[in-house]
LUMTORKOL-597807 format. One record per atom (N, C-alpha, C): residue number from 1; chain; atom name; y, z, x. Coordinates in pm, 1 decimal. Example, Ala and Ser with C-alpha at 12.3 -4.5 7.8 and 13.67 -1.06 7.14 Angstrom:
BEGIN
  tise  rodo  vexnu         y         z         x
     1     A      N    -569.0     780.0    1319.0
     1     A     CA    -450.0     780.0    1230.0
     1     A      C    -330.0     780.0    1320.0
     2     A      N    -225.0     708.0    1285.0
     2     A     CA    -106.0     714.0    1367.0
     2     A      C       3.0     787.0    1290.0
END
This chain:
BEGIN
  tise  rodo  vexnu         y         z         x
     1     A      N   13830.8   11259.7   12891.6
     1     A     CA   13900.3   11222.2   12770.2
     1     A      C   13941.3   11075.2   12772.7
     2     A      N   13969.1   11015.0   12897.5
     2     A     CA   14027.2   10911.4   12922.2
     2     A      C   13898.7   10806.0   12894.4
     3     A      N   13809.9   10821.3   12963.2
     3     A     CA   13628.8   10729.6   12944.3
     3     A      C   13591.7   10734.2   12809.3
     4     A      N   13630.8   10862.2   12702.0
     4     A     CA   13622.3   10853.7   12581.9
     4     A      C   13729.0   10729.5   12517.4
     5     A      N   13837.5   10761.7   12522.5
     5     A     CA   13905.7   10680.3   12470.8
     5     A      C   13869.8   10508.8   12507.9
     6     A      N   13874.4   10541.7   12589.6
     6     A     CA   13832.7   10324.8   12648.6
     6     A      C   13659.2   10326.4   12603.8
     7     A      N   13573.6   10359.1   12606.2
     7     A     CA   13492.2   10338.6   12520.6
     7     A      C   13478.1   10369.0   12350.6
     8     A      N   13605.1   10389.1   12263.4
     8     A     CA   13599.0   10397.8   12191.5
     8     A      C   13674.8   10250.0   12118.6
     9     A      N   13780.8   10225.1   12205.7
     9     A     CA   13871.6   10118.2   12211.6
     9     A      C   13787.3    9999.0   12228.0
    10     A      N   13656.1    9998.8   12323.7
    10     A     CA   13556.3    9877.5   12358.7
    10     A      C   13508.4    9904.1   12222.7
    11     A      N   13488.7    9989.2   12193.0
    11     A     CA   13357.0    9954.1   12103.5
    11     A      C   13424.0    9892.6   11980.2
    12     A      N   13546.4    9902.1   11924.7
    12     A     CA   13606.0    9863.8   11795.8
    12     A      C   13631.7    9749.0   11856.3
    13     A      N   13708.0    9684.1   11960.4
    13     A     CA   13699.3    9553.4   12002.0
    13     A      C   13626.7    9442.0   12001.9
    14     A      N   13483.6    9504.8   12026.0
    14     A     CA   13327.8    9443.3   12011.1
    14     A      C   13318.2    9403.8   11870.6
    15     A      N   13371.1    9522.9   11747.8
    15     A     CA   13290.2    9497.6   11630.9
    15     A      C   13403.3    9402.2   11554.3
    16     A      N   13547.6    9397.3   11619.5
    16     A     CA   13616.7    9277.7   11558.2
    16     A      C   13566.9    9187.8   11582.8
    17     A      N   13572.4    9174.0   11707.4
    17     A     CA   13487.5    9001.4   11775.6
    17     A      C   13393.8    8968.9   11712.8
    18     A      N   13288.7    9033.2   11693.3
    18     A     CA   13160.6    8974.7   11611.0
    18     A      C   13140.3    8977.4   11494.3
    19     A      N   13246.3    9046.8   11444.4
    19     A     CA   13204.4    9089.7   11269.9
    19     A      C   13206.1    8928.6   11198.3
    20     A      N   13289.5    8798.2   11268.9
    20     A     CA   13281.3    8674.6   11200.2
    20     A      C   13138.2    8645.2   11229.8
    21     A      N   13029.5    8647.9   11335.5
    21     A     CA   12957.3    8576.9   11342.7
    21     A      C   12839.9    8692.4   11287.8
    22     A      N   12825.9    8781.3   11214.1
    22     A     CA   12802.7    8881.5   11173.3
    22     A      C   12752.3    8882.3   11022.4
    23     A      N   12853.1    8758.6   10936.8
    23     A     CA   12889.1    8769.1   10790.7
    23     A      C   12797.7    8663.1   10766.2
    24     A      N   12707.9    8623.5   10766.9
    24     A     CA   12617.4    8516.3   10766.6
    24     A      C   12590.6    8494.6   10580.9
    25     A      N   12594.9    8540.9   10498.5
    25     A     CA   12601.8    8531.7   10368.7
    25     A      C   12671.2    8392.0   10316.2
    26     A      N   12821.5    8445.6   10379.9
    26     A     CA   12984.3    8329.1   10360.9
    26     A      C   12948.9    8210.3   10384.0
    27     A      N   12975.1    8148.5   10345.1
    27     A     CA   12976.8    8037.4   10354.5
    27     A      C   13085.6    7959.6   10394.9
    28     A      N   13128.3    7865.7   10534.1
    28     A     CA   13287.2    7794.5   10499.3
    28     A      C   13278.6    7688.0   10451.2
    29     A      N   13394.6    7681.2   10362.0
    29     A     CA   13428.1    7602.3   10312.3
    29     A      C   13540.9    7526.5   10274.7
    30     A      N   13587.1    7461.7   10326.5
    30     A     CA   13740.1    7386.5   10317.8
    30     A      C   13830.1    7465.4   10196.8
    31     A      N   13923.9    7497.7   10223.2
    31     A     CA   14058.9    7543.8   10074.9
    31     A      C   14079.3    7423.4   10038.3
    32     A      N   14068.4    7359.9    9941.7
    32     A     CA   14118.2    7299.4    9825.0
    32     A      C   14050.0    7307.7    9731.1
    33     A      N   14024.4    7201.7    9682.9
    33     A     CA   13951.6    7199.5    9515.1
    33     A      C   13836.8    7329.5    9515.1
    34     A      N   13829.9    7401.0    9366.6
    34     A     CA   13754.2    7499.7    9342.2
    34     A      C   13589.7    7406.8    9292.0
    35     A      N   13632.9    7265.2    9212.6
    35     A     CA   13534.1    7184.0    9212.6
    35     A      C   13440.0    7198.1    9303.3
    36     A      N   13482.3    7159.2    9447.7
    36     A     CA   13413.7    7121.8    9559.9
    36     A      C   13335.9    7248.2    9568.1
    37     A      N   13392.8    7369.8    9588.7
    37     A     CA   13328.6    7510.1    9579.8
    37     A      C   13199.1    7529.9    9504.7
    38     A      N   13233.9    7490.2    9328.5
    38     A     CA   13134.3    7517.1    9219.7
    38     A      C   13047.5    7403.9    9251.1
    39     A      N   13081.3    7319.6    9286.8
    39     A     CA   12957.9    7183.3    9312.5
    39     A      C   12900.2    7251.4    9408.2
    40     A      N   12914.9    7289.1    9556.1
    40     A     CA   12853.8    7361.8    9658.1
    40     A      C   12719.6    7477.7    9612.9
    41     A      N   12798.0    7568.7    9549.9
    41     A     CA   12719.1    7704.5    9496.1
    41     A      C   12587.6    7597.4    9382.8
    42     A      N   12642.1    7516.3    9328.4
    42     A     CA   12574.4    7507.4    9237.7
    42     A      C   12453.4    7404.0    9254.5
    43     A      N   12467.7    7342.5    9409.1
    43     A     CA   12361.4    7268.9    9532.2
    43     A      C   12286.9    7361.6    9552.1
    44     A      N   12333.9    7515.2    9563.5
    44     A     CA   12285.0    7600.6    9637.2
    44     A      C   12227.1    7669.9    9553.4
    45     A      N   12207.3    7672.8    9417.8
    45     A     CA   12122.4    7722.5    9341.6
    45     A      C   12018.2    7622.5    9262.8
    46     A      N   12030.6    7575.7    9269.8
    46     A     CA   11927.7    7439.7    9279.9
    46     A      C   11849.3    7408.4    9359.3
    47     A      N   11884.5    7424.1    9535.5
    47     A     CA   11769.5    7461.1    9631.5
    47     A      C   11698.8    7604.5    9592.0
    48     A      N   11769.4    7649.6    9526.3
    48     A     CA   11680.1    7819.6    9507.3
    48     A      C   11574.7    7766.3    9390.9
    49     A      N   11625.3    7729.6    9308.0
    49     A     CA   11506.9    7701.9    9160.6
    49     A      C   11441.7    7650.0    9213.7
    50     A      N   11439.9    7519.8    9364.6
    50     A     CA   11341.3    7450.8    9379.6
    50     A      C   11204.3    7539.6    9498.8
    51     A      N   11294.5    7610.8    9523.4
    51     A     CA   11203.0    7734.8    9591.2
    51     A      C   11100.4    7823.5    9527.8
    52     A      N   11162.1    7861.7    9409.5
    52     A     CA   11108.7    7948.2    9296.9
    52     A      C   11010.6    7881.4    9231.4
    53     A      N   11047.2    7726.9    9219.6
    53     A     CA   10877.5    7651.7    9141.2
    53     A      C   10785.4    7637.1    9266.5
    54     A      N   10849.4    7607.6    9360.3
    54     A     CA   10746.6    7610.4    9483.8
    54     A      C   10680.0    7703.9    9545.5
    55     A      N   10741.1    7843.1    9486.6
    55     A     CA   10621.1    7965.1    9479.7
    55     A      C   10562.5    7981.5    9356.9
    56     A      N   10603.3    7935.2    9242.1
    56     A     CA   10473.9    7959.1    9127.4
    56     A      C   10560.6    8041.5    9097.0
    57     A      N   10733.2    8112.2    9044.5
    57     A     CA   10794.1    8202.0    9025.6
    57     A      C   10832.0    8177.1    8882.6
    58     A      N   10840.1    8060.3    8865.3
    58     A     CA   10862.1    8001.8    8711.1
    58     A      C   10774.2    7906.8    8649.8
    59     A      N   10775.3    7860.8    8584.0
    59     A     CA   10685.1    7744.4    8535.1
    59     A      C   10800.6    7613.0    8525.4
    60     A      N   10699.3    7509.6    8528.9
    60     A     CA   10689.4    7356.4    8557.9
    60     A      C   10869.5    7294.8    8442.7
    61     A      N   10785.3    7350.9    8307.6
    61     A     CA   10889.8    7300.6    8161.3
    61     A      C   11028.6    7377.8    8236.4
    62     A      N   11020.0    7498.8    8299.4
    62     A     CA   11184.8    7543.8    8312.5
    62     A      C   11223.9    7494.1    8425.9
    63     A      N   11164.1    7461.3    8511.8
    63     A     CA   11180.5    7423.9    8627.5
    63     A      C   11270.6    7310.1    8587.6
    64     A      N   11198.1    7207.2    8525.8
    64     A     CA   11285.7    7080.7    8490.7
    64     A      C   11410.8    7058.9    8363.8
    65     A      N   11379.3    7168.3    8299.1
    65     A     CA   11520.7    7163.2    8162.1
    65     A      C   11622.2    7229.0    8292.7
    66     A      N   11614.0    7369.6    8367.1
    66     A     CA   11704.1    7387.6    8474.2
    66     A      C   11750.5    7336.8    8545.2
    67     A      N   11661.6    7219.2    8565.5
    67     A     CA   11740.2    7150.5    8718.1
    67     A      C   11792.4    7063.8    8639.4
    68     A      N   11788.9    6969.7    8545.7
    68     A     CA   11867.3    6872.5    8470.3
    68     A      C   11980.6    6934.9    8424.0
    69     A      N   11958.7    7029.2    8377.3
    69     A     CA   12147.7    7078.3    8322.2
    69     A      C   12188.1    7103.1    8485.9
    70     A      N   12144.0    7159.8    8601.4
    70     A     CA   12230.5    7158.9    8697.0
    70     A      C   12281.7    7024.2    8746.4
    71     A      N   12209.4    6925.5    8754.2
    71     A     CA   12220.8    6800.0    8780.7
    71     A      C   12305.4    6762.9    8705.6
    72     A      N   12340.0    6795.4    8585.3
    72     A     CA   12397.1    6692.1    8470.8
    72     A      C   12567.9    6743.1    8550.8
    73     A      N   12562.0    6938.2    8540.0
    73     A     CA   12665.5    6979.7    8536.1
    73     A      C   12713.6    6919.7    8718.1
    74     A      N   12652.3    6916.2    8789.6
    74     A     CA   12696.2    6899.6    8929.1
    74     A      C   12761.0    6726.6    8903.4
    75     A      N   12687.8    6643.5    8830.4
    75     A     CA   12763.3    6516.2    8819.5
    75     A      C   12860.4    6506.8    8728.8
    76     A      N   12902.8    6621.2    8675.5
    76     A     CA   13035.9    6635.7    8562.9
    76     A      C   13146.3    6681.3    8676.2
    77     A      N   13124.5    6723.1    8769.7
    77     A     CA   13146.8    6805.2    8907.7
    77     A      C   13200.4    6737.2    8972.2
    78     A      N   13136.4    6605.2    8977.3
    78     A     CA   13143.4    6531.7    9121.1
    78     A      C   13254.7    6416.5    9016.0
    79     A      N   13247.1    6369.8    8906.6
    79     A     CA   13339.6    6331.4    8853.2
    79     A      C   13496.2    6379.0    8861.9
    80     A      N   13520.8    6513.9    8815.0
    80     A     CA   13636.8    6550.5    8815.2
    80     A      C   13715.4    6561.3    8939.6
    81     A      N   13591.9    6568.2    9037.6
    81     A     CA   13645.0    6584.9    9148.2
    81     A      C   13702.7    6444.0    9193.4
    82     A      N   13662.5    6346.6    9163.3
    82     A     CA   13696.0    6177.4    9188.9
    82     A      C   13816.1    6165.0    9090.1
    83     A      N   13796.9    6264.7    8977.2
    83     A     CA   13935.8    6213.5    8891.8
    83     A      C   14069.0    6306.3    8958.8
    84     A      N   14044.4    6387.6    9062.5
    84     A     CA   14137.3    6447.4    9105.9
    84     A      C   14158.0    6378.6    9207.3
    85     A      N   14067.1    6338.5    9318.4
    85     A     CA   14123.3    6265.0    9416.5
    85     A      C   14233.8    6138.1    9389.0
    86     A      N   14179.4    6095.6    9266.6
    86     A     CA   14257.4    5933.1    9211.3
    86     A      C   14383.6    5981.9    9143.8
    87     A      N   14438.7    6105.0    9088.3
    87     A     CA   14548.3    6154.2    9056.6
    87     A      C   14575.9    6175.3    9179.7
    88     A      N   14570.7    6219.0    9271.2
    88     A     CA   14673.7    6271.4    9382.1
    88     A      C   14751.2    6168.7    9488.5
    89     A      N   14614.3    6040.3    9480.7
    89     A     CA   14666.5    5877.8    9577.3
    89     A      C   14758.8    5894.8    9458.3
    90     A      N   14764.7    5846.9    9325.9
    90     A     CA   14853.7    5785.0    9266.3
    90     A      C   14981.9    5885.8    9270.4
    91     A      N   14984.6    6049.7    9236.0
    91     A     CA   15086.2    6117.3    9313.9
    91     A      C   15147.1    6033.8    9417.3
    92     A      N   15085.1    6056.5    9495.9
    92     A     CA   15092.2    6008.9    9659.9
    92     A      C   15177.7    5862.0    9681.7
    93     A      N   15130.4    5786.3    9607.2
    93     A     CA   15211.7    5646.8    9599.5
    93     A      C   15317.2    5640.4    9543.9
    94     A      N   15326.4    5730.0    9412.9
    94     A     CA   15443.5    5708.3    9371.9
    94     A      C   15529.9    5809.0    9448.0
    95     A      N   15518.7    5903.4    9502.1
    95     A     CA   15683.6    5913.4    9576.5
    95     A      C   15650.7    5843.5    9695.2
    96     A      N   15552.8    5788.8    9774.1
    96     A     CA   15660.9    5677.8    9875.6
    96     A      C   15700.4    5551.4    9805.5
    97     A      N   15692.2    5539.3    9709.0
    97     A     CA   15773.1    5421.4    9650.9
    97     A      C   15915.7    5438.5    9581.9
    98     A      N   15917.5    5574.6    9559.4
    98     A     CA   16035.6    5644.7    9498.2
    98     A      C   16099.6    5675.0    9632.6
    99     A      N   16057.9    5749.9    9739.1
    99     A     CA   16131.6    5736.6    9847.8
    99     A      C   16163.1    5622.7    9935.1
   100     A      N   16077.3    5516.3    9934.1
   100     A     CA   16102.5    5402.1    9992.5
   100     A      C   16209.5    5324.6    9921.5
   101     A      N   16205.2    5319.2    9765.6
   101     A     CA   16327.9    5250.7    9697.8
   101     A      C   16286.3    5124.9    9686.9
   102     A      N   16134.6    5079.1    9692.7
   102     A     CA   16087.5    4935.4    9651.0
   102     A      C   16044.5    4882.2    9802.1
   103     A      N   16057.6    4945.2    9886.2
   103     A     CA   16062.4    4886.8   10016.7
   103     A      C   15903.3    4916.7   10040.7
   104     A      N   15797.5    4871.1   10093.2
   104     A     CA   15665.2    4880.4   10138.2
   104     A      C   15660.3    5011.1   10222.2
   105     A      N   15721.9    5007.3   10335.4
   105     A     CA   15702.9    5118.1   10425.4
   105     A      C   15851.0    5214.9   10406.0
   106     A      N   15833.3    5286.6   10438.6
   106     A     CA   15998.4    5406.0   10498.8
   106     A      C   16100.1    5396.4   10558.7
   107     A      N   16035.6    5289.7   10638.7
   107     A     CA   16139.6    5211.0   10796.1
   107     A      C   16226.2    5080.0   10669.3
   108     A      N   16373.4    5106.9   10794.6
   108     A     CA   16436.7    5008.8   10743.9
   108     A      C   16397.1    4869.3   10805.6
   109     A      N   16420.7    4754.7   10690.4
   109     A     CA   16343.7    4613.5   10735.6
   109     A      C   16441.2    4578.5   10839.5
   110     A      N   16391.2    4466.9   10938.0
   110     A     CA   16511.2    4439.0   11058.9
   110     A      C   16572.8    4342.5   10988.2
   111     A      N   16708.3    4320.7   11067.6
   111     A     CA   16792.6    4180.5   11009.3
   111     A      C   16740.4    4094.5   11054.6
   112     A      N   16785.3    4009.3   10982.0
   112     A     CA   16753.4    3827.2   10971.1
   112     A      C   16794.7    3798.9   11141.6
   113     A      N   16741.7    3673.7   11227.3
   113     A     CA   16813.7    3680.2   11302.3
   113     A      C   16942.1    3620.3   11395.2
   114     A      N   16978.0    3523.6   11245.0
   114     A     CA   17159.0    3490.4   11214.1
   114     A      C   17219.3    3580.4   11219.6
   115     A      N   17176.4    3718.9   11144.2
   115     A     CA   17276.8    3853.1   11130.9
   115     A      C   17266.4    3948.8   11288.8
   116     A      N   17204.6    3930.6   11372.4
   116     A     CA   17190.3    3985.7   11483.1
   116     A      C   17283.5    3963.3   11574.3
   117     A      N   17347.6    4046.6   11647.1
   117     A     CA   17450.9    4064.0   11748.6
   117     A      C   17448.9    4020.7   11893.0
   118     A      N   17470.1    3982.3   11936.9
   118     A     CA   17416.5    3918.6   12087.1
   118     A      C   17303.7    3841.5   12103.6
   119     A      N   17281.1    3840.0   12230.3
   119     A     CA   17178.7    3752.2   12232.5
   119     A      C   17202.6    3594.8   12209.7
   120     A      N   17079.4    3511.3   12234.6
   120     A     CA   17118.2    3344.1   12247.0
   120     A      C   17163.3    3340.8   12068.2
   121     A      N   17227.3    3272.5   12109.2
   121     A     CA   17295.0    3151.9   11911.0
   121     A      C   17203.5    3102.0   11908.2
   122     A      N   17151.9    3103.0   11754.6
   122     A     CA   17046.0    2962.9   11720.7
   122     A      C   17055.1    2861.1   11726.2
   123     A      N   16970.9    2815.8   11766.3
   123     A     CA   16926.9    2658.3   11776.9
   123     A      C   16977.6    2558.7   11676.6
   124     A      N   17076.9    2492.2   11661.8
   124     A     CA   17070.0    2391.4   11516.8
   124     A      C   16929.5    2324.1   11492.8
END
């Protein structure tokens, strides 16, 4: 009963471990933008159409009205995705400038070094 149980325990152990390298379909892909995602899939169906004229699965005229609207739509794609990156620096800048308070960096600037405490007196 006992050899049952530990080979039953191995064997579900085995099929966690491998079930990631298992899923070969998935694709990874970074979490953020859904852009980046639909631009991806939509690379990836575009290598397929170009597969499908390269077996003789479609003809020549669809081959090319298809791949131009994918092309058109993947560079409408790759746009928004640049107009999101350039909203988020400018996010991005404006609160360290709102947290900085006009100051360049975060750090406080050092004093002058008349206003400094010890150390040699300046030079006339």
């Amino acid at each position: 009963m006992v050899i049952l149980l530990v080979i039953i325990l191995t064997a579900f152990c085995l099929v966690v471990l491998a079930l990631p390298f298992l899923q070969k379909g998935r694709e990874r892909v970074p979490s953020g933008s859904n852009l980046r995602l639909d631009r991806q899939r939509l690379y990836g169906d575009l290598r397929l159409l170009d597969e499908e004229r390269l077996l003789g699965h479609i003809s020549e005229a669809d081959y090319q009205k298809q791949a131009e609207d994918m092309r058109l739509r993947a560079a409408e794609l790759v746009r928004q995705e640049q107009a999101e990156a350039q909203a988020a620096d400018a996010a991005r800048a404006a609160a360290r400038a709102a947290r900085g308070k006009g100051r360049p960096s975060g750090r406080p600037q050092a004093p002058e070094p008349s206003q400094r405490r010890g150390g040699p007196a300046p030079r006339p």
